[in-house]
N, CA, C and O atoms as CSV, one atom per row, in Angstrom:
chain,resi,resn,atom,element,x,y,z
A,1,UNK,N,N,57.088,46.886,-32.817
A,1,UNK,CA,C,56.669,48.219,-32.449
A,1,UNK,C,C,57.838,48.899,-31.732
A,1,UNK,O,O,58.261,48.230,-30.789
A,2,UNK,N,N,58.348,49.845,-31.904
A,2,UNK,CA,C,59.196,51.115,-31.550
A,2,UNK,C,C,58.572,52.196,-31.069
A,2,UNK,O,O,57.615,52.751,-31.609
A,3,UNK,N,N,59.276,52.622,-29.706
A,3,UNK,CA,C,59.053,53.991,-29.467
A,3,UNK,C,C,60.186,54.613,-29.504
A,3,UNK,O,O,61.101,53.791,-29.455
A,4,UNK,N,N,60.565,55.716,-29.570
A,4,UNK,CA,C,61.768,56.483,-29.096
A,4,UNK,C,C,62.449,57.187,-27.805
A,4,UNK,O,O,62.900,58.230,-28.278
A,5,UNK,N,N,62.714,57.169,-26.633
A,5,UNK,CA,C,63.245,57.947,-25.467
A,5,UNK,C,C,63.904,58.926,-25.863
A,5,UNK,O,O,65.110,58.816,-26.086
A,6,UNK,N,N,63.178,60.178,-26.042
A,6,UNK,CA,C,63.841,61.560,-26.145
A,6,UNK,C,C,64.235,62.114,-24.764
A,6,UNK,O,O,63.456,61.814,-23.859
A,7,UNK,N,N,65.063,62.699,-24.508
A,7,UNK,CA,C,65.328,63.639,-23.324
A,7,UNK,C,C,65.795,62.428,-21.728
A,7,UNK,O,O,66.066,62.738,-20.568
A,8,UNK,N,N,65.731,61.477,-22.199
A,8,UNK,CA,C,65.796,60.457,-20.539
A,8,UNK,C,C,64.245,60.287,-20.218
A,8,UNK,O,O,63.861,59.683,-19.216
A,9,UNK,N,N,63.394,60.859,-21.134
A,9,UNK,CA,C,61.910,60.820,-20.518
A,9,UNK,C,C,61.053,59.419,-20.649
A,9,UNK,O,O,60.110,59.302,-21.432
A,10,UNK,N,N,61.555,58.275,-19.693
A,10,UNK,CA,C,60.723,56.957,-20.050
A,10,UNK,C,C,59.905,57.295,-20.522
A,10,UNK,O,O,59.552,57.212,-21.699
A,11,UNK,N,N,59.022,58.181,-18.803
A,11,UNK,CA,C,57.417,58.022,-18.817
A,11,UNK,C,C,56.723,58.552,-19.847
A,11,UNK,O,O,55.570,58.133,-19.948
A,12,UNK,N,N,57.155,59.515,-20.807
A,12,UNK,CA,C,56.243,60.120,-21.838
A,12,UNK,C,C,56.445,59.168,-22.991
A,12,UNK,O,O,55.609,59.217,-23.893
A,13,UNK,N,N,57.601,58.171,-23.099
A,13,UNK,CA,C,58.045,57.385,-23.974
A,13,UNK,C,C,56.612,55.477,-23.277
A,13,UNK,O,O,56.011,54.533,-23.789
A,14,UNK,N,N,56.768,55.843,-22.468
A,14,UNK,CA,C,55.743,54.699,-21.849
A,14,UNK,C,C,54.348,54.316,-22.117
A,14,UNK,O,O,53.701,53.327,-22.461
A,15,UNK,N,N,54.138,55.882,-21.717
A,15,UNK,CA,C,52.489,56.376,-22.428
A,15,UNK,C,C,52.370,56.564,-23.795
A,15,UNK,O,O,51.247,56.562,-24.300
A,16,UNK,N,N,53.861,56.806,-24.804
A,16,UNK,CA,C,53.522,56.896,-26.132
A,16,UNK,C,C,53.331,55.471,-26.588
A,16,UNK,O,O,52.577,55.218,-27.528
A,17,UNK,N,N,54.210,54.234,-25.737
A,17,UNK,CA,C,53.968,52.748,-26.289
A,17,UNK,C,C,52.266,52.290,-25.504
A,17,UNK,O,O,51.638,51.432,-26.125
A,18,UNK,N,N,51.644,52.825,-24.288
A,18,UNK,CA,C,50.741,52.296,-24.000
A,18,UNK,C,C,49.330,52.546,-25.211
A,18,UNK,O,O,48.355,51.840,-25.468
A,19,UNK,N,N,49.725,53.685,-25.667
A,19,UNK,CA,C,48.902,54.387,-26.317
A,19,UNK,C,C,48.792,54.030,-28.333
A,19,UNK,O,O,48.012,54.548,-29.131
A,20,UNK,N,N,49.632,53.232,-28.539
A,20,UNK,CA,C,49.760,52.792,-29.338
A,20,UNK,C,C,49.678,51.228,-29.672
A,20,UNK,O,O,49.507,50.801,-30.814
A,21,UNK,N,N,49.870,50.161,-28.149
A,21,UNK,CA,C,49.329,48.917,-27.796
A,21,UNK,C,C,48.111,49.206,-28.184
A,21,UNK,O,O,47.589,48.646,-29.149
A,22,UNK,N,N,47.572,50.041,-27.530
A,22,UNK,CA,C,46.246,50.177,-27.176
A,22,UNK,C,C,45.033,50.460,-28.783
A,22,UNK,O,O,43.924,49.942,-28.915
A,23,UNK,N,N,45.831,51.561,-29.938
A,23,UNK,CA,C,45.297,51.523,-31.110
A,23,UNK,C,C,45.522,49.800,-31.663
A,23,UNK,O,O,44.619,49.236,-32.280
A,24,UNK,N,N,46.007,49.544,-31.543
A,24,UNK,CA,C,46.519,48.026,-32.429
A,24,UNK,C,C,45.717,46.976,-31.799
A,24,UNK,O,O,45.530,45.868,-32.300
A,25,UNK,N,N,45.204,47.416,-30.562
A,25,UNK,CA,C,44.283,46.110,-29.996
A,25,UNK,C,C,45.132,45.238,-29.356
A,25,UNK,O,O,45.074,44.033,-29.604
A,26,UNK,N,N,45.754,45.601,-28.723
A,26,UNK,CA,C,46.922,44.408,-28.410
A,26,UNK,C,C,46.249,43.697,-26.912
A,26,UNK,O,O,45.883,42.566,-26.593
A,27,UNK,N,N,46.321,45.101,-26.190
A,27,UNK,CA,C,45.159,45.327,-24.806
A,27,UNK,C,C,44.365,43.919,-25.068
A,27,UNK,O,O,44.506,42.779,-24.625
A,28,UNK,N,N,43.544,44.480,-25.912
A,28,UNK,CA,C,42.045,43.460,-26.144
A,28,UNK,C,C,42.229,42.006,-26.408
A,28,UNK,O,O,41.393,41.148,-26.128
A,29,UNK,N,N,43.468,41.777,-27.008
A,29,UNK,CA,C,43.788,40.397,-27.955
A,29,UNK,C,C,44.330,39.221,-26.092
A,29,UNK,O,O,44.008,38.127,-25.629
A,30,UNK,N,N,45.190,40.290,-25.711
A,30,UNK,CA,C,45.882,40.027,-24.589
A,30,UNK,C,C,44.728,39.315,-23.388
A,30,UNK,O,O,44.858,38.163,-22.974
A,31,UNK,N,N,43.923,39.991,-23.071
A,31,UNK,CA,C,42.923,40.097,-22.224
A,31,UNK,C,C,41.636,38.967,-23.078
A,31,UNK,O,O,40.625,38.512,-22.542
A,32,UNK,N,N,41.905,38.837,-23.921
A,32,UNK,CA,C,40.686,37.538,-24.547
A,32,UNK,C,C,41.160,36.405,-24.532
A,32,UNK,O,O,40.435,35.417,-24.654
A,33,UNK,N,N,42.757,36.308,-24.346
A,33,UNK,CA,C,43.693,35.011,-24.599
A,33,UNK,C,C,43.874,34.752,-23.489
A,33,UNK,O,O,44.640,33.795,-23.376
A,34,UNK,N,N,43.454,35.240,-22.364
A,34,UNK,CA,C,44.104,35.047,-21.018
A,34,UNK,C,C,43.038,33.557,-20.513
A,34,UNK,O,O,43.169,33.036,-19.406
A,35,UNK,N,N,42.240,33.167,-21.339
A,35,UNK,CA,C,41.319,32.492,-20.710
A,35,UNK,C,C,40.763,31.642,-21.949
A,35,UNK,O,O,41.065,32.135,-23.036
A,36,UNK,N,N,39.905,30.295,-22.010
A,36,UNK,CA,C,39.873,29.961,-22.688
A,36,UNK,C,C,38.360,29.915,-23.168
A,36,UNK,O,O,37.584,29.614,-22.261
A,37,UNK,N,N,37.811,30.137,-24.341
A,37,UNK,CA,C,36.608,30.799,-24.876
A,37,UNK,C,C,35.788,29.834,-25.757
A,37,UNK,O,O,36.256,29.643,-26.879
A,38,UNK,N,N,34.494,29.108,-25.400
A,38,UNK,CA,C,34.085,28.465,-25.938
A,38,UNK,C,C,33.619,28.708,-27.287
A,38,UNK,O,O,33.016,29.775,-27.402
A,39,UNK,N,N,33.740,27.952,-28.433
A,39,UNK,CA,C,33.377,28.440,-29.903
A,39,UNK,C,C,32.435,29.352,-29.765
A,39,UNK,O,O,32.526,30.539,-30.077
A,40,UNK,N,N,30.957,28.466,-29.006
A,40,UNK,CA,C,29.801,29.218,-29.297
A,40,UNK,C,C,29.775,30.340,-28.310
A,40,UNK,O,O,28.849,31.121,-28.528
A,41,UNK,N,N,30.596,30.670,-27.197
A,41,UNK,CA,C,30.780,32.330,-26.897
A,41,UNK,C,C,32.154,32.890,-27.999
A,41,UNK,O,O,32.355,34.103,-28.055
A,42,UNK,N,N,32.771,32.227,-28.578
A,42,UNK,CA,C,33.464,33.005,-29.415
A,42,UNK,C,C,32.250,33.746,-31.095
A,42,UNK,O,O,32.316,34.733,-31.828
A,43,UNK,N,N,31.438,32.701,-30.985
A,43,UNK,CA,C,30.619,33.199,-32.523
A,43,UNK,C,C,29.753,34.414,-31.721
A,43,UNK,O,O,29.659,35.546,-32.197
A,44,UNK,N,N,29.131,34.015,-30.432
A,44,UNK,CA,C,28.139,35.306,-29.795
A,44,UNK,C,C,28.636,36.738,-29.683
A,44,UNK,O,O,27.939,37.692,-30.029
A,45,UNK,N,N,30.182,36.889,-29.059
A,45,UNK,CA,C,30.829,38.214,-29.161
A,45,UNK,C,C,31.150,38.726,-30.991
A,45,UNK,O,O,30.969,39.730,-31.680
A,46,UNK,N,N,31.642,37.519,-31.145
A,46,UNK,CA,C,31.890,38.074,-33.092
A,46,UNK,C,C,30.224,38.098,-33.648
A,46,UNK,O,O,30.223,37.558,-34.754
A,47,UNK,N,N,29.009,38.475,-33.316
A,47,UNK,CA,C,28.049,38.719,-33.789
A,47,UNK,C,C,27.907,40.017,-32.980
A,47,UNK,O,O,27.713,41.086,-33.559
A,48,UNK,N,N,27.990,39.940,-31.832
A,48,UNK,CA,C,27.250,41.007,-31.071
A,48,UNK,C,C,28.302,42.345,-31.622
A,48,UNK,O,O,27.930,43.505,-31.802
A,49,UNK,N,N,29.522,41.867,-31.796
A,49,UNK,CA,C,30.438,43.128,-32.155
A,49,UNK,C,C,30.283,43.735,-33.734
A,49,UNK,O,O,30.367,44.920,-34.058
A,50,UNK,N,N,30.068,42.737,-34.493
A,50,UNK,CA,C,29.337,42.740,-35.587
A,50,UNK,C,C,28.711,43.918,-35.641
A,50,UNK,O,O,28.994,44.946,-36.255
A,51,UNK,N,N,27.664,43.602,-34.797
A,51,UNK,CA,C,25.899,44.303,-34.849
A,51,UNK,C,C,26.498,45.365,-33.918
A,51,UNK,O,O,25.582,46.031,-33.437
A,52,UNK,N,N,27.524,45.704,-33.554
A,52,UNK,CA,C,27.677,47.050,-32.752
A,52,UNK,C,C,28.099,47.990,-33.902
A,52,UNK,O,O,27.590,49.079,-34.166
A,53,UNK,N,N,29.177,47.343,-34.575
A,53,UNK,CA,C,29.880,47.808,-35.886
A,53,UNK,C,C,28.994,48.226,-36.957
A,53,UNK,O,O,29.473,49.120,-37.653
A,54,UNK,N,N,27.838,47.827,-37.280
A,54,UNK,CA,C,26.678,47.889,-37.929
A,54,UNK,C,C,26.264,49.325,-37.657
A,54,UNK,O,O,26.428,50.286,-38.407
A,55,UNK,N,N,25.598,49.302,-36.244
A,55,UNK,CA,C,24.802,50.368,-35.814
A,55,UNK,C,C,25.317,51.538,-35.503
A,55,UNK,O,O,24.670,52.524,-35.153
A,56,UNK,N,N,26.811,51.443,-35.653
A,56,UNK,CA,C,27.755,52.805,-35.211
A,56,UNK,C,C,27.749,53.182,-36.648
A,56,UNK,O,O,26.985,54.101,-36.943
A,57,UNK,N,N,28.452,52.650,-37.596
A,57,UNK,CA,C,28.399,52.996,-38.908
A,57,UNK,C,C,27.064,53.582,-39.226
A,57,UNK,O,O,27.049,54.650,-39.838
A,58,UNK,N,N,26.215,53.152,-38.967
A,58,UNK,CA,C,24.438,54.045,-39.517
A,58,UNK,C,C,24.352,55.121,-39.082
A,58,UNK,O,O,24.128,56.162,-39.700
A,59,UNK,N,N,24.627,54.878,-37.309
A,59,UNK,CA,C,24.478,56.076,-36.898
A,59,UNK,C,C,25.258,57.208,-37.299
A,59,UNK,O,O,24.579,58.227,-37.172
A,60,UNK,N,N,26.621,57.487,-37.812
A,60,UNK,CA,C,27.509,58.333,-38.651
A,60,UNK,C,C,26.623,58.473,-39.341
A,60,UNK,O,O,26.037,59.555,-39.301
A,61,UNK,N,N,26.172,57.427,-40.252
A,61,UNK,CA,C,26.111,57.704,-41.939
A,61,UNK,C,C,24.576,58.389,-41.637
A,61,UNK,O,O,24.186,59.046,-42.602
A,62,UNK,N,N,23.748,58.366,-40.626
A,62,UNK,CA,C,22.783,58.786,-40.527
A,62,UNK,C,C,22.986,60.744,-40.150
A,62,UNK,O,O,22.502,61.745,-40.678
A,63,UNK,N,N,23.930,60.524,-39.007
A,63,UNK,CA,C,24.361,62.129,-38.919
A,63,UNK,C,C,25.382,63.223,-39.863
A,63,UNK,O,O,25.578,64.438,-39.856
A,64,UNK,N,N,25.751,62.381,-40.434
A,64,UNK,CA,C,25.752,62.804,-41.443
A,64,UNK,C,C,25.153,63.274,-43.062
A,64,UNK,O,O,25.380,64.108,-43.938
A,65,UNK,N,N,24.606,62.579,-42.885
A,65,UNK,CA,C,23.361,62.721,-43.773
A,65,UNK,C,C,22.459,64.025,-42.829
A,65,UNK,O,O,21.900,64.905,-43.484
A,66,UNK,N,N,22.418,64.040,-42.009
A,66,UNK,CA,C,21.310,64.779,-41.587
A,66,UNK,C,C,21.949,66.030,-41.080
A,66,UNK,O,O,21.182,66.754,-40.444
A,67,UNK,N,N,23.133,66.434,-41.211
A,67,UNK,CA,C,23.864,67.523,-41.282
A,67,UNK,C,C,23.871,68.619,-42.590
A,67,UNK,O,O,23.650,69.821,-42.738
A,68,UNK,N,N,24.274,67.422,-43.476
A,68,UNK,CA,C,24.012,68.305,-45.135
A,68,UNK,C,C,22.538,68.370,-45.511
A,68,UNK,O,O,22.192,68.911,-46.561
């Protein structure tokens, strides 16, 4: 991953790399590895996120639908 420093400006160059960790999940990957995760809480979050992923998608496909 690359950012660029235009102008001497770290900090806007800082927030453009935090902000782009942050799309890629890096944050999240970082912060789950920091500790060690038993299978069966590793299968409970990969279901529960699952079933979050599920119900967000409906809910779109539902407001949307109910827009047109």
């Amino acid at each position: 991953m690359q950012v660029s420093v235009r102008d001497n400006n770290v900090d806007q160059a800082l927030r453009a790399l935090k902000k782009k960790l942050q799309r890629e999940g890096i944050f999240r990957e970082m912060k789950l590895k920091q500790h060690f995760e038993k299978p069966s809480e590793k299968r409970a979050r990969e279901k529960a996120e699952a079933i979050r992923r599920q119900r967000k998608l409906a809910r779109k496909k539902a407001q949307r639908e109910g827009l047109l």
